[in-house]
N, C-alpha and C positions, 0 to 999 in steps of 0.2 A: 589743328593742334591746340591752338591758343582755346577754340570754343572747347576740346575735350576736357582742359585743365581746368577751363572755367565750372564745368558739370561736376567734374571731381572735389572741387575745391567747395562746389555748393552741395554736394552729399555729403561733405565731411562734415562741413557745420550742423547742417540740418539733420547728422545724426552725432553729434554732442549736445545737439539742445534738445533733439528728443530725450537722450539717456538721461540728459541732466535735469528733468523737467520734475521731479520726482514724489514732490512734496505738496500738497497742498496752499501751504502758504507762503511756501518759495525757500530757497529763490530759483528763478526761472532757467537760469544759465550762473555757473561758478567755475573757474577755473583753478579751484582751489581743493584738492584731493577733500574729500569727506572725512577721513579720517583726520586731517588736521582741522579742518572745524568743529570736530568733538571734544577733540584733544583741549581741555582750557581747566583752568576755574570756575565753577558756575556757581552763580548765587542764586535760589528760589524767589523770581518776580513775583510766580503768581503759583497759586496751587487751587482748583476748583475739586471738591472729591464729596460723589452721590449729590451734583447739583450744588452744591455749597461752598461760598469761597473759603478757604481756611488758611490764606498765605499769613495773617496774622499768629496763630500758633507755630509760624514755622519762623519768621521774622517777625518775632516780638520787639514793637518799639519802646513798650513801658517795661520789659525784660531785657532790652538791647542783647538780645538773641537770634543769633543766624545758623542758617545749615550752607555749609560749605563744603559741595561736589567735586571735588578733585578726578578728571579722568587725563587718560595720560597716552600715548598713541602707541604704546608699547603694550596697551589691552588691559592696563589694571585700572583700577578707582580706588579712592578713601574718601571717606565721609568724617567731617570734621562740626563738632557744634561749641560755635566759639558766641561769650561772651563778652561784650564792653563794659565796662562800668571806671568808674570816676572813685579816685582814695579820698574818705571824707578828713582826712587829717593832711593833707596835703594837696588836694585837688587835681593830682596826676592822673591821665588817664591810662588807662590798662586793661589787656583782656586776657582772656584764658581759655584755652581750647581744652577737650573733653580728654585729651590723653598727657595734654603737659603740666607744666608751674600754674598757677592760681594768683602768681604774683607777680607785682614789679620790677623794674629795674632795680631797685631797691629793693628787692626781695621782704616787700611789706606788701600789705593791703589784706584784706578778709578775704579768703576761699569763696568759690564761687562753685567746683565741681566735687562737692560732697554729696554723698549718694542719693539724700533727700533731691537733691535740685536736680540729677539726671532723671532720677525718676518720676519728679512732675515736669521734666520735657518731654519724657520717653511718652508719657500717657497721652499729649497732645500731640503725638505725629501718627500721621494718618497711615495705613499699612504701608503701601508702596514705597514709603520711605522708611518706614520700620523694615522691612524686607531687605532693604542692601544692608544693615551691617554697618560695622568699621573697614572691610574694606571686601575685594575682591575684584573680579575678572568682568571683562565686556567684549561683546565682538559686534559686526552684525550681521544680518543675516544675509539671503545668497544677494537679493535683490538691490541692498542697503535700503532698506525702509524700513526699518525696525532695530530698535537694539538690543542684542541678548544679555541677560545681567546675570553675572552669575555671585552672589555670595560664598565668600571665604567658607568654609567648612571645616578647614584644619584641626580645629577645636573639638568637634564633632567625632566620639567615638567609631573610630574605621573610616573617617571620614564620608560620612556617610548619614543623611537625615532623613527622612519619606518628609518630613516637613519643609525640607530645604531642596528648591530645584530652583533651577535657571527661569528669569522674570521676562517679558516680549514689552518694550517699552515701542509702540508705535510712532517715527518721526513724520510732523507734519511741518517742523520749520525748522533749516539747519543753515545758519548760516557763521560768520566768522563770531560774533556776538551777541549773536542769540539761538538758542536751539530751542522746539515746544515739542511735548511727547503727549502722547495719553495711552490709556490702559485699560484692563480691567483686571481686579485684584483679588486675592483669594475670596476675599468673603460676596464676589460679585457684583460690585459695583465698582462704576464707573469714573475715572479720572483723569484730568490734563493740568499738565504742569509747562510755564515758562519759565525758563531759564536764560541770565543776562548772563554774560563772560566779566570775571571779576577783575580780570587782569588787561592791560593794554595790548599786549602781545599775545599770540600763540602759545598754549602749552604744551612745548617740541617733545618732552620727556617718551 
C-alpha cells in the first residue's frame, strides 16, 4: 500500500513538472496559476526588433519616457505612455500619462501630451507595440505558450478592420516578475521583448 502511494504520489509530480516545464527560459516548476503571472504591470526592460536593440525609444532616459503594459487576469490590457519631468518654477516632480491631466498637484506645470509629442513617440515604437492600441483583449492559447492579443476595435466602423486581427506574442519566460515574448510582425520581422513587473504585488484585477 505504502509502495503504491509512494508511485502515485511520484507520477503526480513528475507529471506537474512536466506540464509545468513549458518555456524556454523558465521557470522550470511554478505553482503559481499562469494566468496570475500575466496578470501585473509590466515595464519594457528590453525590446530587440529586426536584430536591433530599441529599448531606448521605448524607455527614453533623456525623454523620461515609459510604455506601461497593464494586463489584468480578467483577459483585458491598456497601454499607457507616461512621462516624468520636473516643474522648472518650482522643482516638483510630475508626470502625465497619454489619456489624463499634463499637470500637477498644483495644477501647474507645461503640457507634455500635445499632439506634436505623441506623434514623435508614436513614430519611434516599433510595430508590435504600435499594434496593441489603447487598450483591448488577451487570452492564450490551447497549450499556454503563446499569447493572443487582440486590439480594441470598437472604433472601427462595424467593428471590423482587414487591418486589424488578433497578434501570437510567443512566451519563453513567465514568471511572477518577469515575463519575455517574441514574434514576428506584420511587416516580417522578427522580435523579443522583456518585460519587469512594475508593481510588488500581483495584478488580481
Amino acid at each position: 500500500m505504502k509502495k503504491t502511494k509512494f508511485v502515485l504520489v511520484a507520477a503526480l509530480m513528475l507529471t506537474i513538472f512536466t506540464t509545468a516545464c513549458k518555456y524556454e527560459d523558465g521557470p522550470g516548476i511554478s505553482f503559481r496559476a499562469k494566468r496570475d503571472r500575466v496578470a501585473n504591470e509590466w515595464l519594457v526592460d528590453q525590446f530587440i526588433y529586426d536584430g536591433n536593440n530599441v529599448t531606448d525609444s521605448i524607455n527614453s532616459r533623456e525623454d523620461t519616457f515609459s510604455i506601461i503594459l497593464e494586463i489584468t487576469r480578467t483577459g483585458s490590457y491598456s497601454v499607457e505612455w507616461v512621462r516624468y519631468t520636473v516643474d522648472p518654477n518650482n522643482g516638483i516632480k510630475y508626470y502625465g500619462t497619454s489619456h489624463a491631466t499634463n499637470h500637477n498637484l498644483n495644477n501647474s506645470g507645461p503640457a507634455m501630451w500635445n499632439p506634436k509629442n505623441i506623434g514623435n513617440y508614436s513614430r519611434k515604437m516599433p510595430i508590435p507595440l504600435k499594434a496593441l492600441g489603447a487598450r483591448g483583449e488577451w487570452s492564450f492559447n490551447k497549450k499556454h505558450t503563446k499569447l493572443i492579443i487582440g486590439p480594441e476595435t470598437s472604433y472601427v466602423p462595424n467593428g471590423h478592420d482587414e487591418n486589424t486581427h488578433p497578434y501570437y506574442w510567443t512566451i519563453t519566460k513567465l514568471r511572477e516578475k518577469n515575463m519575455w515574448v517574441n514574434g514576428i510582425d506584420s511587416a516580417g520581422k522578427s522580435w523579443s521583448m522583456q518585460l519587469k513587473h512594475l508593481n510588488g504585488e500581483p495584478y488580481w484585477l
